[in-house]
Structures are given as structure tokens and as C-alpha cells.
C-alpha positions, 0 to 999 in steps of 0.5 A: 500500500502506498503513501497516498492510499494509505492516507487516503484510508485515514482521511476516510476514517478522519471524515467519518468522525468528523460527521459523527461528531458534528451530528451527536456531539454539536457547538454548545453541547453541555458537558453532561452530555458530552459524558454520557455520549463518551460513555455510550461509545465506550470513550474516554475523556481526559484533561488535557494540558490547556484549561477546559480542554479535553482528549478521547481517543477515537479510533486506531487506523492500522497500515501496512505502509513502509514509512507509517504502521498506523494512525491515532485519531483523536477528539479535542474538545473545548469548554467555554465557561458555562461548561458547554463546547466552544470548539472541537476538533478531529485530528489524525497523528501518525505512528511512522519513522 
């Protein structure tokens, strides 16, 4: 598999959690539900190093390439300050040399 089929897989699956996102867990959601969303997709939320920023893993893309063995996709999540979501965002990171 090449680099950009390989790419091509991840943004697919990058996509596919954008959407996923977009649809259940929209701006100004409430973190209680946020939670309880995690919860039923069996996520785990974690604090990240910013204030009123949190981190699920989403997905492992798994590829069979020279340079790459795989992805991590990832949520971010922002809070404004009455604990609802100001800004998400779905990132990809690569597993490569």
C-alpha cells in the first residue's frame, strides 16, 4: 500500500468522525452530555494540558505502509465557561519513522 492510499484510508476514517461528531456531539453541547455520549461509545475523556480542554481517543487506523504502521485519531474538545463546547476538533497523528 502506498503513501497516498494509505492516507487516503485515514482521511476516510478522519471524515467519518468528523460527521459523527458534528451530528451527536454539536457547538454548545453541555458537558453532561458530552459524558454520557463518551460513555455510550465506550470513550474516554481526559484533561488535557490547556484549561477546559479535553482528549478521547477515537479510533486506531492500522497500515501496512513502509514509512507509517498506523494512525491515532483523536477528539479535542473545548469548554467555554458555562461548561458547554466552544470548539472541537478531529485530528489524525501518525505512528511512522
Amino acid at each position: 500500500m502506498g503513501c497516498s492510499s494509505e492516507r487516503n484510508s485515514v482521511d476516510e476514517r478522519k471524515q467519518f468522525w468528523e460527521g459523527v461528531v458534528r451530528a451527536e456531539v454539536p457547538l454548545g453541547s453541555r458537558f453532561e452530555a458530552v459524558r454520557a455520549w463518551a460513555e455510550r461509545r465506550s470513550l474516554t475523556l481526559t484533561p488535557a494540558q490547556e484549561p477546559r480542554t479535553y482528549v478521547a481517543g477515537l479510533e486506531s487506523v492500522t497500515v501496512n505502509g513502509f514509512v507509517c504502521k498506523g494512525f491515532g485519531i483523536s477528539l479535542e474538545l473545548v469548554l467555554a465557561a458555562d461548561d458547554t463546547v466552544s470548539r472541537e476538533s478531529v485530528r489524525s497523528l501518525g505512528n511512522c519513522l
